[in-house]
N, C-alpha and C positions, 0 to 999 in steps of 0.2 A: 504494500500500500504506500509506505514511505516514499522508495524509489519513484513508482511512478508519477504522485506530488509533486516532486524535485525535477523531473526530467523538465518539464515548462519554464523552469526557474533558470537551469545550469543545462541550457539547448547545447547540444554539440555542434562542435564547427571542424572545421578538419587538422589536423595538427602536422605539422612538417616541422623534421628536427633532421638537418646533417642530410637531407635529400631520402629520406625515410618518412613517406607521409601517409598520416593514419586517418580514413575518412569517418565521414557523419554515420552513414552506414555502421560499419563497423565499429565503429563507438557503440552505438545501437544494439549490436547483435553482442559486444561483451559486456555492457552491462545489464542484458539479460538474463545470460548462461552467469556472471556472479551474483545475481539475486539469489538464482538457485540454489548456488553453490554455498553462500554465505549461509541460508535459513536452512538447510540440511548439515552445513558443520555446526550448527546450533546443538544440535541433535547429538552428533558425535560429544562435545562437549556436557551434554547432560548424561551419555553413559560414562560419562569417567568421574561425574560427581555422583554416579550411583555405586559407584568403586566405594566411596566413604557414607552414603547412603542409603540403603538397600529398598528403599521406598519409592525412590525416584523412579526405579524402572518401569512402573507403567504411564510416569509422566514421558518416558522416552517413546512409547507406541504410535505417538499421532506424528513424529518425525516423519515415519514409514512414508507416509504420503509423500512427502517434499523429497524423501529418496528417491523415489519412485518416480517421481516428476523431475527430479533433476538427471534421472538417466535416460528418460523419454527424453525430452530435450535435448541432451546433449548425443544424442542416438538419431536424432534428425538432423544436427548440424555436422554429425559423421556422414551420413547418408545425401548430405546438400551435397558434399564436396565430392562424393564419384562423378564420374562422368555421366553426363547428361544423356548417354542411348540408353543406359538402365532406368528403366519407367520408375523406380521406387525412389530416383537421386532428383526426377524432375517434380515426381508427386512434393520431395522437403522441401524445395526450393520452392516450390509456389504456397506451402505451409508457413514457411520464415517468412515470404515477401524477398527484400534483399536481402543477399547474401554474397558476398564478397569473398574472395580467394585470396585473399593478400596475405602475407605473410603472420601477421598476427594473429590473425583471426583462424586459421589453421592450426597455427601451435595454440592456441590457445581453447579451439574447441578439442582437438586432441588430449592436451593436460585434462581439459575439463571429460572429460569422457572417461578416463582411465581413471579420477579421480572418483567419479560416479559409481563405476564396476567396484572400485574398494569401499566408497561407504556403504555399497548395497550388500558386499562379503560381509563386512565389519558389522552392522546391523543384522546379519542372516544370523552369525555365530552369537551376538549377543542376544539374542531372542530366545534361539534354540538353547541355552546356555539356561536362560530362566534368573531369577531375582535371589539371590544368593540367602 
């Protein structure tokens, strides 16, 4: 909710540093994928205070969602990026709107992808695991 308030206030503009320039777009597509990122390592951090409080873990169960949403997510901006004759890379690409191949936005929906697969392990085991 925050973020998207803020977005009208702090509009992106494009940024060049050093002949490395970062567009509107792309600003756009990663402060998406870190909204997600952030409200799901929210999560991660409530199972490590359940380490010292055995109560907390079922305040840790409604993260699941924003898990789950942040590997959907970051599973269509893997999917944007194959090549465009696979019909499931043009289907994400007209899901995102724009989507840009520049060089950040690749490494960074990558990290954000492979970061997704671990808190969704890391949530699997701590579930199955149970409330100590």
């Amino acid at each position: 909710f925050a973020m998207w308030s803020l977005m009208g206030t702090f509009k992106p503009r494009e940024l060049a540093w050093q002949g490395f320039t970062v567009g509107k777009g792309t600003q756009e597509v990663l402060v998406k994928l870190g909204y997600s990122f952030v409200v799901s390592f929210q999560g991660i951090h409530m199972i490590a205070w359940s380490a010292q409080f055995p109560q907390l873990f079922w305040a840790v169960m409604p993260f699941w969602y924003w898990s789950i949403k942040k590997l959907a997510e970051s599973s269509d901006h893997m999917l944007a990026m194959l090549p465009q004759s696979i019909p499931q890379a043009s289907a994400a690409r007209q899901r995102l709107g724009v989507h840009t191949m520049d060089a950040p936005t690749v490494v960074y929906s990558v990290l954000n992808f492979a970061g997704a697969v671990f808190d969704n392990f890391y949530m699997a085991a701590y579930t199955y695991r149970g409330p100590d």
